[in-house]
SEBANU-362151 format. One record per residue: residue in one letter; x, y, z of N, C-alpha, C in turn. Coordinates in nm, 3 decimals. Each point is the difference from the previous one (the first is absolute). Layout:
SITE   res       n_u       n_v       n_w      ca_u      ca_v      ca_w       c_u       c_v       c_w
SITE     A         X         Y         Z         X         Y         Z         X         Y         Z
...
//
This chain:
SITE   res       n_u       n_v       n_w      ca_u      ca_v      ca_w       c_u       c_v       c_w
SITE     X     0.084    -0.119     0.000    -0.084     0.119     0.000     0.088     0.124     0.000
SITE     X    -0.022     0.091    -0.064     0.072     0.121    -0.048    -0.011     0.154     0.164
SITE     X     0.012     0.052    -0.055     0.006     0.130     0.090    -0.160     0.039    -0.024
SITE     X    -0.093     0.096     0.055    -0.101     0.019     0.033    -0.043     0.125    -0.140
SITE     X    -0.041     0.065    -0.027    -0.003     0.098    -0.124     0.050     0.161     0.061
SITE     X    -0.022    -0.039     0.096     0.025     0.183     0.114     0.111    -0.010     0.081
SITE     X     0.092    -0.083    -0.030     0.136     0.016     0.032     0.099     0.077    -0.106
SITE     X     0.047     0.099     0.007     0.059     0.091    -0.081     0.159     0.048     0.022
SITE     X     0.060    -0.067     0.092     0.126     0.000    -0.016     0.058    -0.139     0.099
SITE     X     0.117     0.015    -0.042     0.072    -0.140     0.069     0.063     0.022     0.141
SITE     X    -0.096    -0.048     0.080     0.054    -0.004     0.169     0.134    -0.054     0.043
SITE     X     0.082     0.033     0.047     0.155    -0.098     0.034    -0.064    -0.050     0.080
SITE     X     0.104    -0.116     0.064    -0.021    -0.051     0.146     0.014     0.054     0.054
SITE     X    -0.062    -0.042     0.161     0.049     0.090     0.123    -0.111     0.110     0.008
SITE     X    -0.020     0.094    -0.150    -0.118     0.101     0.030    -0.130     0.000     0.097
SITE     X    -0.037    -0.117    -0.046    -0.113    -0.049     0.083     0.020    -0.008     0.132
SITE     X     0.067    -0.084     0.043     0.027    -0.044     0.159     0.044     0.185     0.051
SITE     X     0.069     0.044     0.014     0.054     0.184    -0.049    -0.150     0.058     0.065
SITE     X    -0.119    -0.021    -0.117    -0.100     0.052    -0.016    -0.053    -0.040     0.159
SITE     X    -0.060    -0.123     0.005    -0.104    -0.037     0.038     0.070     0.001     0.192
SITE     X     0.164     0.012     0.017     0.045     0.010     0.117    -0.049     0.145     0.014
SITE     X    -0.034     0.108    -0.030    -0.046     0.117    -0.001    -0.143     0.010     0.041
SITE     X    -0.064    -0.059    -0.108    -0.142    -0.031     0.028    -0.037    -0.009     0.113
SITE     X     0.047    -0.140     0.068     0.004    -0.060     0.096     0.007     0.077     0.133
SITE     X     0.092     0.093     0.031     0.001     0.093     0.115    -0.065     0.106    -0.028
SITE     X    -0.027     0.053    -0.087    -0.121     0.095    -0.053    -0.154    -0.045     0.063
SITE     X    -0.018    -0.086    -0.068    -0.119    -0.086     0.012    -0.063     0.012     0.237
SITE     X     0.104     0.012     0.027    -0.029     0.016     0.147    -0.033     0.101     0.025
SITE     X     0.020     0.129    -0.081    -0.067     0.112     0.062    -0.113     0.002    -0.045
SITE     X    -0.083     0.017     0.062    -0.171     0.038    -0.108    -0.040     0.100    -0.051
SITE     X    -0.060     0.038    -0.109    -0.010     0.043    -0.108     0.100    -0.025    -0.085
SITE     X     0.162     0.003     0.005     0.096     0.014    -0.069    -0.036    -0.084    -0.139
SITE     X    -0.062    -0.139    -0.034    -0.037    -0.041    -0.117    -0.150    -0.038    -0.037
SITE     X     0.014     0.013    -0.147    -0.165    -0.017     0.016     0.042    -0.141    -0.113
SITE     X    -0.137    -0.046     0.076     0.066    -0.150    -0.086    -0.151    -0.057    -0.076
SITE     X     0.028    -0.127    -0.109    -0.093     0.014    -0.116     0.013     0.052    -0.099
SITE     X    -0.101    -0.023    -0.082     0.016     0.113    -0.152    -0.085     0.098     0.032
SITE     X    -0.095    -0.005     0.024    -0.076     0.096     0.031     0.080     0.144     0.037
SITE     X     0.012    -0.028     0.167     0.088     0.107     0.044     0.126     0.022    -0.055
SITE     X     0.096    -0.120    -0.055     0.092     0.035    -0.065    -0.031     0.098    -0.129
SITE     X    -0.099     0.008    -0.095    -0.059     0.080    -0.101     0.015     0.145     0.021
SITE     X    -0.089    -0.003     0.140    -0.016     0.116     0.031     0.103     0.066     0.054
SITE     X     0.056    -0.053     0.073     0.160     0.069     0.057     0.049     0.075    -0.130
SITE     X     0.050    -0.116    -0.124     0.026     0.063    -0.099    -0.024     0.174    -0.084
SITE     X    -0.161    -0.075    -0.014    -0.071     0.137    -0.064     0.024     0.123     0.099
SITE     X     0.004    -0.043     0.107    -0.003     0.145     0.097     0.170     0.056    -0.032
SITE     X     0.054    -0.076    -0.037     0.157     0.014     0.057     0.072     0.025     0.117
SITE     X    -0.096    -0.092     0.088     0.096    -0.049     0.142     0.047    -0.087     0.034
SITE     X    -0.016    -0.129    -0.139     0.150    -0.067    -0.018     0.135     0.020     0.027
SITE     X     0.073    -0.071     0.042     0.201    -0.015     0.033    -0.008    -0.033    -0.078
SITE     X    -0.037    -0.146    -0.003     0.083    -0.138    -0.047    -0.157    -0.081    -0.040
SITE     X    -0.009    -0.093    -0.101    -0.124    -0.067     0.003     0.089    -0.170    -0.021
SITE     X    -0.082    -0.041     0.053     0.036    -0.194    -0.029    -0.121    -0.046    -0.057
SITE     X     0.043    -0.107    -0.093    -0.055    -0.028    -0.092     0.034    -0.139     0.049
SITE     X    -0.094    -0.135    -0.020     0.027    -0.171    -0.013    -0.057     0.026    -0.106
SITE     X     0.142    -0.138    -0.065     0.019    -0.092    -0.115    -0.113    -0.094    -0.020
SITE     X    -0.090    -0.025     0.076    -0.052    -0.136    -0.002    -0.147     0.039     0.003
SITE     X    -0.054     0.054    -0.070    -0.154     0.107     0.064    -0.018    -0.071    -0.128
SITE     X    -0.143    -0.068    -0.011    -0.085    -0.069    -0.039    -0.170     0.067    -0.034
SITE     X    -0.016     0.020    -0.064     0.022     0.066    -0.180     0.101     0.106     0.023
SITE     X     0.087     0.034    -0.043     0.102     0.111    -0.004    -0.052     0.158    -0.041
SITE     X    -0.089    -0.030    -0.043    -0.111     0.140    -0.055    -0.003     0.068     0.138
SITE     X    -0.023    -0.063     0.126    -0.025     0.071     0.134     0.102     0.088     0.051
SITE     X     0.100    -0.017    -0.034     0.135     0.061     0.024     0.097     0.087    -0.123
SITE     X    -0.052    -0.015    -0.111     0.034    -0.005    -0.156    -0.003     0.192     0.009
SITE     X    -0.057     0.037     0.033    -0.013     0.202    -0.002     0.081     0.039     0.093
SITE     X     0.084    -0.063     0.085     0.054     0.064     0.113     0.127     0.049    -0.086
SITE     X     0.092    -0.092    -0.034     0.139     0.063    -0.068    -0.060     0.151    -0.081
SITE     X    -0.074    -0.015    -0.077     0.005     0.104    -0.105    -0.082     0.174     0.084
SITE     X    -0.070    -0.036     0.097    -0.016     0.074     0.083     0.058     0.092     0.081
SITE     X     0.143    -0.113     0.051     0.100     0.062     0.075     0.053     0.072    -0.039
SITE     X     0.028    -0.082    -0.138     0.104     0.055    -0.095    -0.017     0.183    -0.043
SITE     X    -0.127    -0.008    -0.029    -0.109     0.166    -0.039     0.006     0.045     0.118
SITE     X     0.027     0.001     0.122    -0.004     0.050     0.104     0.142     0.000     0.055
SITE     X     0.144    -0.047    -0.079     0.095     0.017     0.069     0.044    -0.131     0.145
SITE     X    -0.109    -0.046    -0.019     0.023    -0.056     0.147     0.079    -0.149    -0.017
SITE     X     0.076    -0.017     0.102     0.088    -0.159    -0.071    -0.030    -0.106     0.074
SITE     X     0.032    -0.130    -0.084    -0.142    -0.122     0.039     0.145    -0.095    -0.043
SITE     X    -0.062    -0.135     0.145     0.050    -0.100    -0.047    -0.036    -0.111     0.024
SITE     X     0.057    -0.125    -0.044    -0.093    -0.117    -0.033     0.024    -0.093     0.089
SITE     X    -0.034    -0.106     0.090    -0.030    -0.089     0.108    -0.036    -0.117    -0.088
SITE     X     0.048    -0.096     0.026    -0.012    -0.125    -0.035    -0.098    -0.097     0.008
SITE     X    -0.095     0.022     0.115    -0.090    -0.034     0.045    -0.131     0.063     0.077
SITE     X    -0.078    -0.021    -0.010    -0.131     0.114     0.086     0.050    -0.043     0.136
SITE     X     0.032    -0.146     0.087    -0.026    -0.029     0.119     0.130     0.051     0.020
SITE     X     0.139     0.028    -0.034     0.089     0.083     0.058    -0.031     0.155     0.010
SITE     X    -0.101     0.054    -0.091    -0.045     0.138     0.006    -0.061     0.009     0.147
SITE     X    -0.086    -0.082    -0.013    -0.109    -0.008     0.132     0.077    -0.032     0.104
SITE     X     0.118    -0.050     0.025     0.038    -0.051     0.125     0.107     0.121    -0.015
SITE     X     0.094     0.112    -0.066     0.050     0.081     0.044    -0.106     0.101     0.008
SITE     X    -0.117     0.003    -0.021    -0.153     0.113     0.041    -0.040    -0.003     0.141
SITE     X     0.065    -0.104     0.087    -0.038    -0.041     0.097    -0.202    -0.070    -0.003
SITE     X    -0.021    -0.014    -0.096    -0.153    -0.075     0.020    -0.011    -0.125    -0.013
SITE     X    -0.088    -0.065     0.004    -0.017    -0.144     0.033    -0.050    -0.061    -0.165
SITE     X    -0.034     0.072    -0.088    -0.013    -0.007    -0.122     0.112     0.007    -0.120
SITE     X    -0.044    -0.029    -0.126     0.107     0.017    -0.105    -0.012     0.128    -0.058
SITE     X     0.103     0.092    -0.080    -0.051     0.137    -0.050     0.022     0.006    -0.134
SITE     X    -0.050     0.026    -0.106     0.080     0.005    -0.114     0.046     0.161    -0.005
SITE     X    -0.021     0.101     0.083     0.092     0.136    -0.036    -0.034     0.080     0.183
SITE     X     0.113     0.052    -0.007     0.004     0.093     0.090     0.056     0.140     0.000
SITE     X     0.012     0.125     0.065     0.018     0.120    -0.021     0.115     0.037     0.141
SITE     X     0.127     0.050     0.014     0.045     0.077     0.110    -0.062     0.122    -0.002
SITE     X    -0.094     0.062     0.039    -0.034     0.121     0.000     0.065     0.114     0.145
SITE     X     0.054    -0.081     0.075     0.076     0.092     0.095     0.127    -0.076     0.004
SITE     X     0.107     0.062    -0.014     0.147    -0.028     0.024     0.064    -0.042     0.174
SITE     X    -0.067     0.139     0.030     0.028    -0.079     0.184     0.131     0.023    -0.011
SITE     X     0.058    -0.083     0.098     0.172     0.057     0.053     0.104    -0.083    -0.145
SITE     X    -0.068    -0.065    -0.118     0.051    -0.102    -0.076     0.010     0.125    -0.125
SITE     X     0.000     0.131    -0.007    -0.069     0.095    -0.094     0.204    -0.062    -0.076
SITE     X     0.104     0.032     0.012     0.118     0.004    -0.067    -0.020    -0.184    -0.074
SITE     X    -0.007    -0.076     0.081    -0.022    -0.146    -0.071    -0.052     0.015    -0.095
SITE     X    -0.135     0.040     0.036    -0.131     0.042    -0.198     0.090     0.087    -0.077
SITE     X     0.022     0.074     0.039     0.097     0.090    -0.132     0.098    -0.057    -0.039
SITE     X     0.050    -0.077     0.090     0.141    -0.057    -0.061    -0.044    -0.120    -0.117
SITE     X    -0.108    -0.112     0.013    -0.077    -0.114    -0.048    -0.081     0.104    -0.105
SITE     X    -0.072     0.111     0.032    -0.095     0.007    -0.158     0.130     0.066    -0.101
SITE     X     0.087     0.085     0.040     0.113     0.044    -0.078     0.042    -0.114    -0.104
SITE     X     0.023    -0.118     0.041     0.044    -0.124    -0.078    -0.122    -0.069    -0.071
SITE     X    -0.071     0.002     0.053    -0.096    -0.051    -0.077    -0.052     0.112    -0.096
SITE     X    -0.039     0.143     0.000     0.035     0.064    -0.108     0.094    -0.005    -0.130
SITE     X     0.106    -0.026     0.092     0.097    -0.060    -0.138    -0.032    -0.115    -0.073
SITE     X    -0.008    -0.108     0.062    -0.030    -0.100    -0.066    -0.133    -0.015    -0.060
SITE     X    -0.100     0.099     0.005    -0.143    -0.010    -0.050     0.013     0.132    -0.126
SITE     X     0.073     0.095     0.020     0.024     0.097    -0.101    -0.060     0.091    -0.004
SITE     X    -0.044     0.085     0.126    -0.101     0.093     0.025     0.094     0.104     0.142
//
């Protein structure tokens, strides 16, 4: 099985784990992420996106398929998770996620800049 249709640049290793160790202590403050597509959408459109995560594994892919090109029109930088149940378990919820939003940086604000800076590069925006 190939890459998903809304994957748009090539992730190194390491990015992910990078990512989602961020997530992860984020995820403890409340409000700091909004998680889902839904709220991830909207984070977007508002532009109180950081960082958005995206899973590889989202089933029809159409559900997740507008987020890259979104970000992208909005500047905002996005990256890709391998799985929904690693999304959901660095979200801290008891569920799987196929997208989530950092919408507050918190004391992690130099980490996000340092992680969307590179992923800018490597996405071309």
């Amino acid at each position: 099985m190939g890459k998903p249709f809304y994957v748009r640049y090539d992730q190194p290793e390491g990015l992910e784990e990078e990512g989602l160790k961020i997530l992860s202590r984020l995820s403890e403050i409340p409000g700091a992420v909004k998680k889902g597509t839904n709220e991830t959408t909207k984070a977007i459109e508002r532009g109180k996106a950081k960082l958005v995560f995206i899973a590889l594994d989202v089933d029809p892919p159409e559900i997740v398929g507008h987020l890259p090109l979104l970000a992208e029109e909005k500047k905002i930088p996005y990256m890709y998770v391998s799985t929904k149940e690693k999304l959901g378990e660095a979200c801290k919820i008891k569920v799987k996620a196929a997208s989530c939003a950092i919408v507050d940086s918190g004391p992690y604000t130099k980490d996000i800049e340092t992680l969307a800076a590179r992923i800018r590069e490597l996405a071309g925006f």
